[in-house]
C-alpha positions as CSV (number, residue, x, y, z in Angstrom):
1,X,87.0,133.8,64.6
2,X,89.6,131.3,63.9
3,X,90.8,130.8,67.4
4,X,91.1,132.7,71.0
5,X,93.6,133.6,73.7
6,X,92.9,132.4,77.2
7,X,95.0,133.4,79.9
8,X,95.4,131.4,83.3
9,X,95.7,134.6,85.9
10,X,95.5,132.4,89.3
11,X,95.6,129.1,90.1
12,X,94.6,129.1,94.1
13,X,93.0,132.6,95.8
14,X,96.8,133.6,97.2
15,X,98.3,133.1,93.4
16,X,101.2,136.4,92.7
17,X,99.4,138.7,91.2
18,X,102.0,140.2,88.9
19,X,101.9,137.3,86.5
20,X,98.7,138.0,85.5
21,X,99.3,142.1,84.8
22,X,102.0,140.5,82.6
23,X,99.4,138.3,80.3
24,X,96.8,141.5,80.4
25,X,99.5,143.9,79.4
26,X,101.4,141.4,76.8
27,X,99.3,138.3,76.0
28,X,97.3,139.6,73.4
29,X,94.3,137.7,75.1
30,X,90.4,137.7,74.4
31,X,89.8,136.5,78.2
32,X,91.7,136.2,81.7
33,X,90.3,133.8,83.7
34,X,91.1,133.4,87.6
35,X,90.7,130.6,89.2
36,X,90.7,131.1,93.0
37,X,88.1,128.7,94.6
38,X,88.8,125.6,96.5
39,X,86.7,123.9,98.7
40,X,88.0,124.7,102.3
41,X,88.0,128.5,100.7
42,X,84.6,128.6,100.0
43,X,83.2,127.6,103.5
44,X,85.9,130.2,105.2
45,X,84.0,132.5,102.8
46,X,80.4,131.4,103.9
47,X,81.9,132.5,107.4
48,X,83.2,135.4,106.1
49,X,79.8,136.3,105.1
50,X,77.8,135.3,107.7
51,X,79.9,138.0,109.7
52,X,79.7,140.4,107.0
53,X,76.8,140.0,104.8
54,X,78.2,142.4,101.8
55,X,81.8,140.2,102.7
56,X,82.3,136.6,101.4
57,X,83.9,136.9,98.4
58,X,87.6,136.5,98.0
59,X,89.5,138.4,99.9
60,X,92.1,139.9,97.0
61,X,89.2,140.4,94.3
62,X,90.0,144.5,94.8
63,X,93.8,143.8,94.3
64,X,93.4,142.0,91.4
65,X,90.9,143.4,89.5
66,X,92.5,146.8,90.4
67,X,95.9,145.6,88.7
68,X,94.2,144.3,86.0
69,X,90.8,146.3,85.2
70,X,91.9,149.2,82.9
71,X,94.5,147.2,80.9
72,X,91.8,144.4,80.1
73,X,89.2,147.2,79.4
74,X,91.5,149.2,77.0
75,X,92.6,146.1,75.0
76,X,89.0,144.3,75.0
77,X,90.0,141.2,77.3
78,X,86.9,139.8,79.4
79,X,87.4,138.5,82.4
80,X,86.0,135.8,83.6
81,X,86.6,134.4,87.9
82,X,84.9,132.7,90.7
83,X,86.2,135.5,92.8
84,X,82.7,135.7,93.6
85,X,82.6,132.9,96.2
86,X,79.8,133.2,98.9
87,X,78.6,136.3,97.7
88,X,78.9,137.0,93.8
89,X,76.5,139.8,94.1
90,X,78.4,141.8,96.5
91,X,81.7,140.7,94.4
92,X,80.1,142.5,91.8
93,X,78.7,145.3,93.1
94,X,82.2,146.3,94.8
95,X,84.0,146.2,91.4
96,X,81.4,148.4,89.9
97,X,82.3,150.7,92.7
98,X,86.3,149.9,91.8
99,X,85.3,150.3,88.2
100,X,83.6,154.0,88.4
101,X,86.8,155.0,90.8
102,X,89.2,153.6,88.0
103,X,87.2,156.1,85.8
104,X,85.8,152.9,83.6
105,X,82.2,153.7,83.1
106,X,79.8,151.5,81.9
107,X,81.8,148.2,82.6
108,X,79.8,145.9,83.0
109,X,79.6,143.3,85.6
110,X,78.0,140.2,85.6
111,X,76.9,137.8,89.2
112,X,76.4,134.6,88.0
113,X,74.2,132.7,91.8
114,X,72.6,130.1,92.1
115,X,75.2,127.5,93.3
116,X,74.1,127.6,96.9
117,X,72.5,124.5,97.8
118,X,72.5,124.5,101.1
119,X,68.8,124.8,102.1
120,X,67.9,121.9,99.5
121,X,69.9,120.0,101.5
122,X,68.5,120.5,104.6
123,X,65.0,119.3,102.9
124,X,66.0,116.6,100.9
125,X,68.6,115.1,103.6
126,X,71.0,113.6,101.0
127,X,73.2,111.0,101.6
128,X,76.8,112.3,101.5
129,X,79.9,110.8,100.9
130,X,81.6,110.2,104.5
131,X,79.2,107.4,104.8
132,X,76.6,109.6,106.9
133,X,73.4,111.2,106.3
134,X,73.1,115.1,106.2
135,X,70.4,114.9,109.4
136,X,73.9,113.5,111.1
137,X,75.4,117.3,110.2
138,X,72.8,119.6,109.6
139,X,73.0,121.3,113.2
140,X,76.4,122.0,112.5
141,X,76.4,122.4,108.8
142,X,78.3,125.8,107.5
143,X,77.8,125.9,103.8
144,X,76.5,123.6,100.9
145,X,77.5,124.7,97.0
146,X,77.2,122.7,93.8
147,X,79.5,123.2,90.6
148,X,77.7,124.5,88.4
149,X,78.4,124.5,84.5
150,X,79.3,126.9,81.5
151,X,75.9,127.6,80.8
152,X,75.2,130.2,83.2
153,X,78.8,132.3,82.3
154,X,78.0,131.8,78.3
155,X,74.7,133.7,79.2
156,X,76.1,136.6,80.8
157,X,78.8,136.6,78.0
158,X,75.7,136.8,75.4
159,X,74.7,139.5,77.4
160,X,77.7,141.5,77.1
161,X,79.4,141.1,80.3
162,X,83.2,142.6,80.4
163,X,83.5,140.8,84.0
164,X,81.3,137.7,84.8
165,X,82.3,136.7,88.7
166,X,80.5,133.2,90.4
167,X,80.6,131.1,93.0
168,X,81.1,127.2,92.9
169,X,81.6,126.7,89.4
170,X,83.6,123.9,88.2
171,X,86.6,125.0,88.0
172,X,87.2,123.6,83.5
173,X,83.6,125.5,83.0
174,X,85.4,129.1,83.8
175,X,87.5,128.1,80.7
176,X,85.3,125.6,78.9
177,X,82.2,129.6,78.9
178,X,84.3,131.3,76.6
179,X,84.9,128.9,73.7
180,X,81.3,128.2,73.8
181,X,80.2,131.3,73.2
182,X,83.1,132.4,71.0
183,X,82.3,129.3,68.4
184,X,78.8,129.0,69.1
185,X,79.3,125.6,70.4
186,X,76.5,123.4,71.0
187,X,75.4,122.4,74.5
188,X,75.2,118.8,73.5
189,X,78.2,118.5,71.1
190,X,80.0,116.5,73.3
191,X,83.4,115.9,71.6
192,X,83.8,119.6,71.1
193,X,82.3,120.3,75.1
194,X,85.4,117.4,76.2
195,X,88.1,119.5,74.3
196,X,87.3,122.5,75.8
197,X,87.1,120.7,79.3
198,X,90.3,119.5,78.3
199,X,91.5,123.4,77.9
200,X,90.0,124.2,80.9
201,X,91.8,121.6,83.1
202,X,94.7,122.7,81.5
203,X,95.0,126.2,82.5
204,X,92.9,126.1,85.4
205,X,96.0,125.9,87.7
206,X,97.6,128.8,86.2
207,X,101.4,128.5,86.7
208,X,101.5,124.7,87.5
209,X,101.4,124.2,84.0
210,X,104.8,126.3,83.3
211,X,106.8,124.0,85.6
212,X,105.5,125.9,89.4
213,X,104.4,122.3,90.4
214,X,106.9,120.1,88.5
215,X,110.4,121.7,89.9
216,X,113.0,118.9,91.4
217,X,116.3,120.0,91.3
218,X,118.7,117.4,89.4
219,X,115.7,115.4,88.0
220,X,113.0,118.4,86.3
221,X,115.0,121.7,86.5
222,X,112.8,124.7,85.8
223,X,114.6,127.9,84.7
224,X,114.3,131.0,86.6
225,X,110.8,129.8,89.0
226,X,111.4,132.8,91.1
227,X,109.6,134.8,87.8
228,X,107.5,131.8,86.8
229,X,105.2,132.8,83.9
230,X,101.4,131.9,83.8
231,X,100.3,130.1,80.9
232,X,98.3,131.1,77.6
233,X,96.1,129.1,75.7
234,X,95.3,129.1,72.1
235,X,91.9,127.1,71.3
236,X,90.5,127.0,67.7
237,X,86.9,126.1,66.6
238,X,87.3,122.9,66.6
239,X,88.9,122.5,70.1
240,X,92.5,122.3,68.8
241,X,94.8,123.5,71.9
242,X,98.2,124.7,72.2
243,X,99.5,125.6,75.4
244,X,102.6,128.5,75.4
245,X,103.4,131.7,78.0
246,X,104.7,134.9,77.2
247,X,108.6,135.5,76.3
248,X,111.0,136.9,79.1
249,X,108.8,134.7,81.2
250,X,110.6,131.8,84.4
251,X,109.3,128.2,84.2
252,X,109.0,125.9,81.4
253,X,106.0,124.5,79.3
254,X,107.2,120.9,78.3
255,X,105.6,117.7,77.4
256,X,105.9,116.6,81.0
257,X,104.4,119.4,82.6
258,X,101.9,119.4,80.2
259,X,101.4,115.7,81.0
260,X,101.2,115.8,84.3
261,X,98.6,118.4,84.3
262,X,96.1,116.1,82.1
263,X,96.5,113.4,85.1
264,X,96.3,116.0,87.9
265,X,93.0,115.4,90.3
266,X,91.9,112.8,87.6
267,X,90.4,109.5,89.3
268,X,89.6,108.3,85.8
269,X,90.8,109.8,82.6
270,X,88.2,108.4,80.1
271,X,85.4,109.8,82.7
272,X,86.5,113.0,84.1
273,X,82.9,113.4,85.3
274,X,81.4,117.5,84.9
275,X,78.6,119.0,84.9
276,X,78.5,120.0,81.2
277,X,80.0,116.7,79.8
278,X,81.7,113.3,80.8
279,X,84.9,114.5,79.7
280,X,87.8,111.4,78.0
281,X,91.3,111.8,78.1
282,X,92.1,108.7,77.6
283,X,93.4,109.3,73.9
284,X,94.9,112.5,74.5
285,X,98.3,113.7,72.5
286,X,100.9,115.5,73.5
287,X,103.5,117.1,70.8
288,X,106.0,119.9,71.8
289,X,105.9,122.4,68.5
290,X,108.3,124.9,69.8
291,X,110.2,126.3,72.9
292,X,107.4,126.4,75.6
293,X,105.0,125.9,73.3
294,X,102.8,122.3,73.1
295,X,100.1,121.3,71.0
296,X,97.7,118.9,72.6
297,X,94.6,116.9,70.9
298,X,92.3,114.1,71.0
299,X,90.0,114.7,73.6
300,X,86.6,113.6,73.4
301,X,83.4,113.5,75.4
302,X,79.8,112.0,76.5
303,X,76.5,112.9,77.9
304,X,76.9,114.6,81.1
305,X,75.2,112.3,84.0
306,X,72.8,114.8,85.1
307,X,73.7,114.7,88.7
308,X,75.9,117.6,90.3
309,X,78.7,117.6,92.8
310,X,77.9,119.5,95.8
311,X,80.7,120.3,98.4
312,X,79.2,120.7,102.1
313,X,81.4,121.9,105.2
314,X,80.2,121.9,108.8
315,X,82.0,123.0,111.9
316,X,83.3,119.1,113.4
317,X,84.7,120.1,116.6
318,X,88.1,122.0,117.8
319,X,91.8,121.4,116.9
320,X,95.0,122.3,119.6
321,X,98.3,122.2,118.0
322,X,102.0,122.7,119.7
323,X,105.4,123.2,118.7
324,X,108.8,123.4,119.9
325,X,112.5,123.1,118.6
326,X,115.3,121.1,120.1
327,X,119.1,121.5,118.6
328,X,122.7,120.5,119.2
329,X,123.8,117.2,119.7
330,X,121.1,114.7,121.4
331,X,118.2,116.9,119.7
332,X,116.5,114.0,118.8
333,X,116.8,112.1,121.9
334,X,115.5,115.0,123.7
335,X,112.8,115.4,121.4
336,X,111.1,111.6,121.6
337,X,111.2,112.1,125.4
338,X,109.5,114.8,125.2
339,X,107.4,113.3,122.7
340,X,106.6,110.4,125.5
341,X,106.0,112.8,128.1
342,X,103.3,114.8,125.6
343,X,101.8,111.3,124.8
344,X,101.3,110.6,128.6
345,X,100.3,114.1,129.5
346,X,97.5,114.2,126.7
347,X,95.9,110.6,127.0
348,X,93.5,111.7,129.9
349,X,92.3,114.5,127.7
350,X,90.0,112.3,125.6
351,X,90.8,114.0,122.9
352,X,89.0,112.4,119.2
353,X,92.2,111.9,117.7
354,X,95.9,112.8,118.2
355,X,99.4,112.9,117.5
356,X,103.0,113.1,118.0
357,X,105.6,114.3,115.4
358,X,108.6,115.6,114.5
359,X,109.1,117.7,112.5
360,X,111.8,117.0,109.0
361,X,112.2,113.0,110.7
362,X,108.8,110.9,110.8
363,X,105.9,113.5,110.2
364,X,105.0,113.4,107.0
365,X,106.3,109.3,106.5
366,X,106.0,107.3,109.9
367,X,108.8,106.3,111.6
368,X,110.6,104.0,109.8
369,X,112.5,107.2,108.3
370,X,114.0,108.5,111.7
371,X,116.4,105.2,111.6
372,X,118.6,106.6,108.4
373,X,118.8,110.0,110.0
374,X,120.3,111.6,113.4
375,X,119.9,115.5,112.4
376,X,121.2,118.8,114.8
377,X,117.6,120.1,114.8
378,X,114.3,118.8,115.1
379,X,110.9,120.5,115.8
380,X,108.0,118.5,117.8
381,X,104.5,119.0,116.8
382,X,101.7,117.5,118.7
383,X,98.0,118.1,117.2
384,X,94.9,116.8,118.8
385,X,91.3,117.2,118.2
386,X,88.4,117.6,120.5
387,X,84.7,118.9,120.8
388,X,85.7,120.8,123.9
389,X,87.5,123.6,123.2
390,X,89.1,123.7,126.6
391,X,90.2,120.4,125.9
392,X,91.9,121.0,122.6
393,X,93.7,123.8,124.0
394,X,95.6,121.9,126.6
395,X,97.5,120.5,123.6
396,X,99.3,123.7,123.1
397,X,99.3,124.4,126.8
398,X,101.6,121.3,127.3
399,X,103.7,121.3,124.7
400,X,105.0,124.6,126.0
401,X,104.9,123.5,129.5
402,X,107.9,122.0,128.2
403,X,110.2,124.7,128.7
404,X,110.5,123.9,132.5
405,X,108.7,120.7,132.3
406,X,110.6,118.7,129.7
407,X,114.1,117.7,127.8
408,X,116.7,120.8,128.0
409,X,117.3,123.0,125.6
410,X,113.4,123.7,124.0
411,X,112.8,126.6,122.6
412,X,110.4,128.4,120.1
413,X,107.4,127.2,121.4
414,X,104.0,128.3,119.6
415,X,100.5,127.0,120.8
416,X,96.8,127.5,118.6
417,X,93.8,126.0,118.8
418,X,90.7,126.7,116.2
419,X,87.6,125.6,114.9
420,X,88.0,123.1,112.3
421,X,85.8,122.8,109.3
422,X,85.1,118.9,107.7
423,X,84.3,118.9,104.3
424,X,81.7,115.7,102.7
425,X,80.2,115.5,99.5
426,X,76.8,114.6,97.6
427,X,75.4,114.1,94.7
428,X,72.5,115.8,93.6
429,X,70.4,116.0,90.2
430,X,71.4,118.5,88.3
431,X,67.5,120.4,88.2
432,X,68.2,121.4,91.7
433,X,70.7,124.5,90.9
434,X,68.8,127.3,88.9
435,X,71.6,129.3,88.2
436,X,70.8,133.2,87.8
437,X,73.0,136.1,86.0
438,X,72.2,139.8,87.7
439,X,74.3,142.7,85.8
440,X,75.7,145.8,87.5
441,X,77.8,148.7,85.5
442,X,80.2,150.7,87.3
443,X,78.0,154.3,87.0
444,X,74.8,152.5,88.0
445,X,73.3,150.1,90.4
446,X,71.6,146.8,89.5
447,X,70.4,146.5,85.9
């Protein structure tokens, strides 16, 4: 085998769906990889779970796979997600049950666990990176999941999975799997390991690559986005990757979108720092070969560190939002009263942190913005947090107290409040996750 076809079918757990029954019907592709985990998704999951224990995994797994299964299975395409999130083993076991209702018997299905960390943590007290301790969190601590590497998928691909579903992988491994096992790669062959990381964070974002995250009308126009195609990659032996997406396909795949992928999420280019290797990008080459079709070389790599990212999330109190519109002329006059009034109404609260904005003038950039504009509409938002529920709560109830209680002409008020997940991280040594693989088929149970 010369070289393989990897298809990006997700980029984030609500990617369209349709792109990917595109690449699996079209793209020709030895694997379909979905990457759908982020770190806020996975502790919703662990909540998920703890509700449900044969719940937790993601939430469109049976859509996906469902839209997907039988073409990959007729043309020989693997497929490869972290779909599995909290709960890989009940991800698997309810595809197996999709599988045998799809009439696809002996598919087989492979759990790949281990990644949860959490009571290791609660022994070992690490330090994390917020500055505190985990003793500080671990009454309220939710979830605790380290990335783990390639190794564990290559296994189950040895073994003959069709479907390999984890949890907390890193997100480059889910890509980096399949060209170790297809070229026999070495676990320490670190140039070759950096290349394929450098595939990996490539494709891992699915249609970013083809322009989705790179559209700026008048400066980076990106041809029919409302059909935006997911990208393909072709990855020889030797790591060589070119990056292309089907034909009849929206978006664009450029040397700029291509380039600003490589940079995307990295602190440091010549240590992009995973668990299978220190991955450098520092070199990297970029060289458009064709219409939507870019060839990209000179990655390297080191010894990986031996220590292991782990992402922990604890519940960190309770969050009380408020909106409402005012329009016609004096909107935004209207709107900082009743901006002062919100401020003066919320101070006895003693609420952890809070704010006043409005909305399309100074939320996202401060104030010095509202002096250049004097818009028709403009929506308040106030947002506080609290450990007392109660108390978070008022912040809705006094935004819409505004109707009688504030400026005229307020309207479309909308109040929440919610628990709210923090997220911290630690580092731990790597001989801490003992990742397992557990098969199921779709006619049987566990093998």
């Amino acid at each position: 085998m010369t070289a393989i076809r990897i298809g990006a079918g997700a980029g984030f757990s609500g990617d369209r769906i349709d792109p990917a029954v595109d690449l699996a019907q079209r793209g020709e592709l030895d694997f379909l990889i979905f990457e759908c985990l982020a770190e806020r998704t996975i502790a919703q999951a662990q909540l998920n779970r703890l509700s449900d224990p044969e719940g937790g995994f993601d939430p469109h797994l049976e859509a996906r796979m469902r839209a997907v299964l039988p073409v990959c299975h007729a043309n020989g395409t693997r497929i490869i997600s972290n779909m599995g999130a909290a709960n890989p083993l009940a991800a698997a076991r309810h595809i197996a049950k999709v599988a045998k209702d799809l009439g696809l018997r002996g598919l087989r299905i492979a759990a790949v666990t281990g990644d949860d960390v959490l009571a290791y943590c609660r022994s070992s007290l690490p330090d994390l990176d917020n500055g505190l301790n985990f003793t500080e969190i671990a009454a309220s601590a939710i979830s605790a999941n380290a990335y783990i590497g390639a190794g564990p998928i290559v296994e189950a691909l040895d073994k003959g999975a069709d479907v390999v579903l984890t949890g907390r992988a890193a997100d480059p491994a889910l890509f980096l799997a399949p060209l170790i096992y297809s070229f026999g790669w070495r676990m320490d062959d670190w140039d070759r390991l950096g290349k394929g990381t450098l595939a990996g964070h490539l494709l891992e974002c699915a249609g970013q690559i083809s322009g989705g995250y790179f559209a700026d009308p008048g400066f980076n126009d990106v041809p029919d986005l409302a059909n935006l195609g997911f990208p393909i990659g072709v990855i020889d032996a030797e790591g060589g990757i070119e990056i292309t997406k089907l034909p009849r396909t929206g978006g664009a795949i450029r040397l700029a979108t291509v380039k600003q992928q490589i940079l995307y999420e990295i602190l440091d280019p010549a240590r992009y720092l995973q668990p299978d290797v220190i991955a450098d990008f520092s070199n990297v080459a970029v060289e458009q070969i064709g219409p939507d079709h870019v060839r990209v070389s000179g990655a390297t790599g080191h010894p990986r560190t031996g220590k292991v990212k782990a992402t922990i999330s604890y519940h960190d109190g309770y969050i009380g939002e408020g909106q409402i519109s005012y329009a016609g002329p004096g909107a935004v006059a209207r709107a900082e009263l009743a901006r002062s009034v919100i401020r003066q109404r919320l101070e006895p609260l003693g609420l952890r942190e809070s704010r006043v904005d409005l909305i399309g003038l100074d939320a996202l950039h401060g104030p010095l913005s509202s002096a250049a504009a004097d818009p028709n509409e403009v929506r308040l938002r106030a947002i506080g947090r609290s450990d007392c529920k109660d108390a978070a709560g008022m912040v809705g109830q006094e935004v819409e107290a505004l109707y009688t209680n504030g400026p005229a002409g307020g309207g479309g008020a909308w109040k929440s409040v919610r628990a709210t997940l923090s997220l911290c991280s630690a580092l731990l040594d790597e001989c801490v996750v003992d990742p397992d693989v557990t098969f199921f088929e779709a006619e049987t149970s566990c093998v």
